[in-house]
N, C-alpha and C positions, 0 to 999 in steps of 0.2 A: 424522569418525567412525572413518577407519581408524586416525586417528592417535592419537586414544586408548582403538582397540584395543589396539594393541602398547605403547601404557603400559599400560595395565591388567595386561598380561601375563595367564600361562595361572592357572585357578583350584588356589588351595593345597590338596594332597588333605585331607582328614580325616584325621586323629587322636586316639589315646585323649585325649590331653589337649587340655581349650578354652583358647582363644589369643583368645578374645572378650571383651569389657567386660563379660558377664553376673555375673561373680566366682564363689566356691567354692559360692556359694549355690544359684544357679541350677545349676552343675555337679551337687553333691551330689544335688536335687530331680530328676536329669534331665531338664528341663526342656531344650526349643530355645531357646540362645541367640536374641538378635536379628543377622539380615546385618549385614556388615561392609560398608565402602565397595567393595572390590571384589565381593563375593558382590552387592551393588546395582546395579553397572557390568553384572554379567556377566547376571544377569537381565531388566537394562531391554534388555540389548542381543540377548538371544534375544525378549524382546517383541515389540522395534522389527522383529527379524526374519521374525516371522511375521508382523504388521503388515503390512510391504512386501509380501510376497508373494501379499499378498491383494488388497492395492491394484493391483500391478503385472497381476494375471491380470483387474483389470475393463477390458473395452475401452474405450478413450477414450472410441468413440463414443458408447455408452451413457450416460458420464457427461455427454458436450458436449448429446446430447440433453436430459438432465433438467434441466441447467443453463440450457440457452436456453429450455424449456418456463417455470421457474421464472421468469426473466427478463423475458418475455409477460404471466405471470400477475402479477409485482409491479409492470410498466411497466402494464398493464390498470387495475389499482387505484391505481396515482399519477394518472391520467390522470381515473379516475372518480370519486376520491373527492375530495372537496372543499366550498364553501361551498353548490354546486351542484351534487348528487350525480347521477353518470348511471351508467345499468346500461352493462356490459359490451357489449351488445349496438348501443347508443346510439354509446358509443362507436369502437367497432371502423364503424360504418356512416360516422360524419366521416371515420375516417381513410383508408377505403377510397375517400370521394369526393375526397378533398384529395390521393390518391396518385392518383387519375386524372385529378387537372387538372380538378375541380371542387368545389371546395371551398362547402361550404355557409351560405348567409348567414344562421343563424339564430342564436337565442343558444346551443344546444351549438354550433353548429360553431364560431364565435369562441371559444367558452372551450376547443373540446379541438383547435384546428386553432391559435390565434395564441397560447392563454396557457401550459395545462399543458401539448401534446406536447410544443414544444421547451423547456421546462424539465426534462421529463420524461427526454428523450435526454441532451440537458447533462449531467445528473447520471449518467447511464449512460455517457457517454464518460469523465468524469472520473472516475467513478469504475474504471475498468478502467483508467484511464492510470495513477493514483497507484495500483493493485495489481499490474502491472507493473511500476511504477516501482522502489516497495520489493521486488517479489521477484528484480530485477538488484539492485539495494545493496545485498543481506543476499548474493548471490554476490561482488559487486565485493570488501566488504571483509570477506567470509567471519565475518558475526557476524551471529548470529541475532537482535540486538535494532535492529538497522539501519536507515533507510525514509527518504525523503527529510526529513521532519520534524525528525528527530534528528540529523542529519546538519547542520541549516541552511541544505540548500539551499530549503526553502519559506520560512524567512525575507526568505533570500537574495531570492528572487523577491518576496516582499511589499517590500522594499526599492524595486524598479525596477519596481512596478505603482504604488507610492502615491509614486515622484514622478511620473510620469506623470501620475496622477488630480490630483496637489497642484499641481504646481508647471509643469507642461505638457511636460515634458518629451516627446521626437521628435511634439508635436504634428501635425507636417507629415507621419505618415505615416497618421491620419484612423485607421481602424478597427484598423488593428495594430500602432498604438502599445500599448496595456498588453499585448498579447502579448510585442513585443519588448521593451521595459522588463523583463519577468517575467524571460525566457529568458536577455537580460543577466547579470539579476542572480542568476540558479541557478546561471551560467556561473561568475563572479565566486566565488560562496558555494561551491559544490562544488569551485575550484580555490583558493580560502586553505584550505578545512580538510586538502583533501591536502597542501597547501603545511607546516602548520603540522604536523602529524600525523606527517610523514613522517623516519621513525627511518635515516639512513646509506641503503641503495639498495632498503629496505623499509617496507612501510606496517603498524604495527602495531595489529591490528584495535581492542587494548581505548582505548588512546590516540587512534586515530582517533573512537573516540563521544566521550572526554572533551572532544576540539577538537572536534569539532560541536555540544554540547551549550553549551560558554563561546561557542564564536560566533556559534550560534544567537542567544543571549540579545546580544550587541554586536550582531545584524543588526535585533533586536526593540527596541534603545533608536537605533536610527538612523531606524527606521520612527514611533517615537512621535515624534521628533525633527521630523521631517520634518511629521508631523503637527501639531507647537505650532507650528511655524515656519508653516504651509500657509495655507488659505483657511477659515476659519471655518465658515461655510456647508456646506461639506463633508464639516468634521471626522465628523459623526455617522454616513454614510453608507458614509466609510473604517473607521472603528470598526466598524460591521457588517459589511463587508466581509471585513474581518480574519478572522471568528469563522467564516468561510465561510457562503456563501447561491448561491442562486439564484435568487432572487426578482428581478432583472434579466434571466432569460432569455430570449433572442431568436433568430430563425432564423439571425440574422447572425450569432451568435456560436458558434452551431457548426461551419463548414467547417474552422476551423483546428486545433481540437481534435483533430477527427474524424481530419483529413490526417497530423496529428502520432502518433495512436495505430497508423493502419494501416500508415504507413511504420515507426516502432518495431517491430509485429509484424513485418511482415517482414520484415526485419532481423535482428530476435530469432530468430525460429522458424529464419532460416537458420544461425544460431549455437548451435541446442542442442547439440548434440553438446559444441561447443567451453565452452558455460556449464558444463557435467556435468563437464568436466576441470577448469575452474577452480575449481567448489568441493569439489575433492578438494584443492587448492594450488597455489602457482607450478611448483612442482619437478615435478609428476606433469602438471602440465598441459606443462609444455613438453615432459617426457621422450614425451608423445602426439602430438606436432609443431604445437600450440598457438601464435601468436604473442602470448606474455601482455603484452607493452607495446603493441600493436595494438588486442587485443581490450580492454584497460582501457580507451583512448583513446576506441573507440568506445563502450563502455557509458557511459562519463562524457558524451560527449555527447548519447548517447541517454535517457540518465537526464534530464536538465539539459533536455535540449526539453519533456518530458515532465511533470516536474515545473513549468518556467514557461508551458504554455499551460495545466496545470490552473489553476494560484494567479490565472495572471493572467482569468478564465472565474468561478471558484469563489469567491475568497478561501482562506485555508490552512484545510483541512482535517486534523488529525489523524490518527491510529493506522488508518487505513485500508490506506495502506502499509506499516503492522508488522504489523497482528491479522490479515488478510487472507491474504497470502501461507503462513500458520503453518496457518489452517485448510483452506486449500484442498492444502497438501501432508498435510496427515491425510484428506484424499478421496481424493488418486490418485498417493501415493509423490514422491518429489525429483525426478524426471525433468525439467526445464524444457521438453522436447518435451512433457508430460504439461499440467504448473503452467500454461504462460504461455496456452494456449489457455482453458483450465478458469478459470484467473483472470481473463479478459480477464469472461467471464459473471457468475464467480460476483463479485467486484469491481464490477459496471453494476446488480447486484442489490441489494446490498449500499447501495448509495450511493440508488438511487434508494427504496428500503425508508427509508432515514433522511430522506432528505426530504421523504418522507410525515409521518415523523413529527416532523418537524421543522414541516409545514403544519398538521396538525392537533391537535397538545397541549395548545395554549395557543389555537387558535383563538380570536377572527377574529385574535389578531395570529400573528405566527411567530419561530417562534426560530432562533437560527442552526443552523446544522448541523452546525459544528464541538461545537457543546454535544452532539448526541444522538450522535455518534460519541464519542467521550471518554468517555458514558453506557455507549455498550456494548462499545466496544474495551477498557479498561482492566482492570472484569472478567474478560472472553473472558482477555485474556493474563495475567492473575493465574491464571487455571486451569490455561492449559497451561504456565506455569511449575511451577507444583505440579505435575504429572502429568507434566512431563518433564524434571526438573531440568538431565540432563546436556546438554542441549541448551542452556541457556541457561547454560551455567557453573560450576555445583556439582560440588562435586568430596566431599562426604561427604553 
């Protein structure tokens, strides 16, 4: 932003004569020309400026409150609504006996104690995992159309989950094989496209999405690959998988999610400061005593966990990691001391809201999730494209 402050330079005063595309016509009529690309710059950017200032004067807490009230009220209704509708009250009474170590044997307790809670959370960890995830990759490689998805490292990870599932790969390690399969292969997917991407002793942001976006699609015919080649039988259930679900949820399957996200936040949250100088650039971040080959190291890693315990948990889910991160810094300003807390909620919200509607559209069957995300991500970022051009590239 600062930096194409100082391209922009200062505004041209006025003059008797217009220097506009209106022509003699409009001159003659007096009429106001239309802004120029600069008088547009310098607008959006007194905007954007009152914006911030309004976001940055609400207290966090305030917002983390609404955010987690929000959270309750759409984990309340994943949890109630279904083939077997139960009030809120029904509800909340299982999960109060099943959190004291007595969990109830009747038919609500089985359905909101062993089927929908932990589907329920699943989808709230993953989905706070991939809305952190993407909002360190739009910092890492400083482009705001960034998120693990586009990048390839969810591919990457669908890679070393479906040989796992196909072909039995680290069979011998029982329950975290397709975790580590996943986190391999985001490992793997996230270090060729810096590999490939990587212009002399810098990484340049727009060439970096061009290589994640071709080897995304090579990481996508290595997974179908593996699939013609694999166990028949299975084929249909990796197919769903792909499109992301959770209709597999289990208690067992969320410790490792869960451990991957909390250690990531804290991590993160110890590194704001140091995020906030990164996405100002290399130069300014290290002239702040930043170490930018340290701190990329670690975000690359902690991207790459993050992203292979969701894919290997979920299946790939889409734009969650792009549209997410875009809306929650229009709640509460750039700050990542601000984002990563507030996204951690509003990201568990988000995800568990689409799996709702993901169980109930097409009722009794279900569709995957990655469809109803795609449904409303792609919209969402077609709007704040329009309404904020220069953020995403426009330059008239």
């Amino acid at each position: 932003m600062r930096e194409d402050d100082e391209r922009a330079g200062p505004a041209e005063p006025e003059t008797g004569h217009s220097r506009t595309s209106a022509g003699p016509a409009a001159a003659e009529l007096g009429q106001a020309a239309a802004p120029g690309p600069t008088a547009r710059r310098l607008i959006f950017r007194r905007r954007s400026r009152l914006e911030s200032r309004w976001r940055d004067r609400t207290p966090l807490a305030i917002v983390l409150v609404v955010c987690a009230a929000a959270l309750l009220v759409t984990m309340t209704l994943g949890v109630g609504i279904g083939s077997v509708p139960l009030s809120p009250v029904a509800v909340w009474h299982v999960v109060a006996g099943g959190l004291a170590g007595h969990p109830e044997n009747t038919v609500a307790g089985i359905i909101v104690w062993q089927i929908r809670l932990p589907r329920v959370l699943l989808a709230a960890v993953v989905g706070a995992a991939l809305t952190t995830a993407g909002a360190v990759v739009q910092v890492l490689v400083r482009n705001a159309l960034a998120d693990p998805f586009l990048l390839g490292v969810s591919s990457g990870a669908s890679v070393g989950a479906t040989a796992v599932l196909l072909l039995g790969v680290f069979a011998s390690l029982g329950v975290w094989a397709i975790s580590v399969g996943s986190i391999l292969g985001a490992i793997a997917a996230m270090a060729a496209v810096f590999a490939v991407s990587r212009s002399g002793r810098g990484l340049a942001p727009t060439q970096l999405i061009l290589c994640g976006v071709v080897l995304s699609a090579l990481f996508e015919s290595v997974t179908s690959f593996l699939i013609f080649r694999g166990n028949p039988q299975a084929t249909q259930s990796v197919l769903f998988w792909l499109l992301g679900s959770f209709g597999l949820a289990s208690w067992n399957q969320l410790p490792i999610p869960a451990l991957a996200l909390a250690a990531a936040m804290v991590y993160l949250m110890a590194q704001g400061r140091a995020l906030n100088a990164l996405a100002m650039g290399v130069e300014p971040a290290a002239s702040l005593g930043v170490d930018v080959r340290r701190l990329r190291r670690n975000l690359f890693l902690v991207t790459s966990l993050m992203a292979g315990v969701a894919v290997a948990v979920s299946g790939i889910i889409g734009f969650v990691g792009l549209v997410v991160p875009h809306i929650v810094r229009l709640m509460v300003g750039s700050d990542h001391r601000r984002v990563l807390p507030t996204g951690v909620l509003f990201g568990a919200s988000f995800m568990v809201l689409g799996d709702l509607l993901a169980r109930t559209i097409v009722a009794p069957q279900e569709m995957p999730i990655g469809v109803i995300t795609a449904f409303i991500g792609a919209p969402t970022l077609i709007v704040l494209i329009r309404s904020r051009p220069y953020l995403y590239g426009a330059t008239q």
